[in-house]
C-alpha positions as CSV (number, residue, x, y, z in Angstrom):
1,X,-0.6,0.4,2.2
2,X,-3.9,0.7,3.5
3,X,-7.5,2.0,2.6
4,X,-7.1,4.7,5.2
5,X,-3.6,6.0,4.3
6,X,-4.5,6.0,0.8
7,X,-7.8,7.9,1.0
8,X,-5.7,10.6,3.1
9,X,-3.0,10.8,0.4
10,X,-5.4,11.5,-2.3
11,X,-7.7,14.0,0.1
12,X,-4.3,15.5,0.8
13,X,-3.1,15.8,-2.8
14,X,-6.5,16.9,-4.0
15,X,-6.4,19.6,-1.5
16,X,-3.1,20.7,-2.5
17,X,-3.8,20.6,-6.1
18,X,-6.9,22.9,-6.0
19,X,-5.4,25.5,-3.5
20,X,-2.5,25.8,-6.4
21,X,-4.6,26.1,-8.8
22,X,-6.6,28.6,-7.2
23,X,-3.4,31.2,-5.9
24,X,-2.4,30.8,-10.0
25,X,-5.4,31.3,-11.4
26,X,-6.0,35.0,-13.2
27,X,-8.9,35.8,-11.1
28,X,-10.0,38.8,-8.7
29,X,-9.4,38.7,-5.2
30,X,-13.0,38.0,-4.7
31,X,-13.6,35.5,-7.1
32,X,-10.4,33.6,-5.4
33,X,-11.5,34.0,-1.9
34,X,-14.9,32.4,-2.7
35,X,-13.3,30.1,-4.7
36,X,-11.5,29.0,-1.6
37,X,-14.0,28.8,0.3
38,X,-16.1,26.5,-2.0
39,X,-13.2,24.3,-2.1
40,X,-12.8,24.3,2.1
41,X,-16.3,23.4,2.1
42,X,-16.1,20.0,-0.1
43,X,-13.0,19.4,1.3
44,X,-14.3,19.1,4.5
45,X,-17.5,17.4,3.8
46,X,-15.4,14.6,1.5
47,X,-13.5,14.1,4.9
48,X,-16.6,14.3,7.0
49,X,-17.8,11.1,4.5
50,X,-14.3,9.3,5.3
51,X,-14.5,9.8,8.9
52,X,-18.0,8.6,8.8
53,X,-17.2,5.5,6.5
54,X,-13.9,4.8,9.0
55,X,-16.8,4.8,11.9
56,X,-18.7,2.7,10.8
57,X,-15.9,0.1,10.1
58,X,-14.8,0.3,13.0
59,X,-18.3,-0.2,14.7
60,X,-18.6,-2.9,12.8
61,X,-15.5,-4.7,13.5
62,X,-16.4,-3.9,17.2
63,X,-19.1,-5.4,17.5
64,X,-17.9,-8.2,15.5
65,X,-14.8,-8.9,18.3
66,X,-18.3,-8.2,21.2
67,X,-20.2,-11.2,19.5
68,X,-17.3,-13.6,19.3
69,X,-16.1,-12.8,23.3
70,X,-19.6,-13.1,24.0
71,X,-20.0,-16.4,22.1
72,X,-16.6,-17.9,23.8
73,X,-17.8,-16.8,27.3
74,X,-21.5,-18.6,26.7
75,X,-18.8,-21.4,25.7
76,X,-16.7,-21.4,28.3
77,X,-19.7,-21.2,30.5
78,X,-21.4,-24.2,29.6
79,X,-18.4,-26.5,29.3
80,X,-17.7,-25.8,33.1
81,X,-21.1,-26.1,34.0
82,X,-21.1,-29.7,32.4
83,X,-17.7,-30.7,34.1
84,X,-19.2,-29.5,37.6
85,X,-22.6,-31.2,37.3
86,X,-23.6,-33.4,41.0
């Protein structure tokens, strides 16, 4: 299993969990509602953080696979230019 999958099962769970909780809970209408709201709102900035954090891997891992292509072409280039030579 992966990092992503898992962090999605547990956002998942989480979000299931607390909107349970909430619909059960002996509150007013109003307290409930603004309950779930509050919990929309961190769900959603917890996934914004994921999202951002699954960016940035991937950036990184991009420009990882640009530096080594890079790298084998500069390679590449100066190995024919030594075997063409007059």
């Amino acid at each position: 299993m992966n990092t992503k999958d898992l962090i999605g099962g547990l956002l998942a769970g989480a979000a299931i969990g607390v909107a349970i909780g909430i619909l059960l809970a002996p509150k007013s209408g109003r307290e409930t509602r603004q309950d779930v709201a509050n919990g929309s709102r961190r769900l959603t900035d917890s996934l914004k953080g994921s999202v951002d954090e699954s960016f940035e891997s991937l950036k990184g891992k991009f420009n990882v696979g640009v530096d080594e292509a890079v790298k084998r072409g500069r390679e590449t280039a100066n190995n024919l230019g030594e075997k063409v030579k007059v």
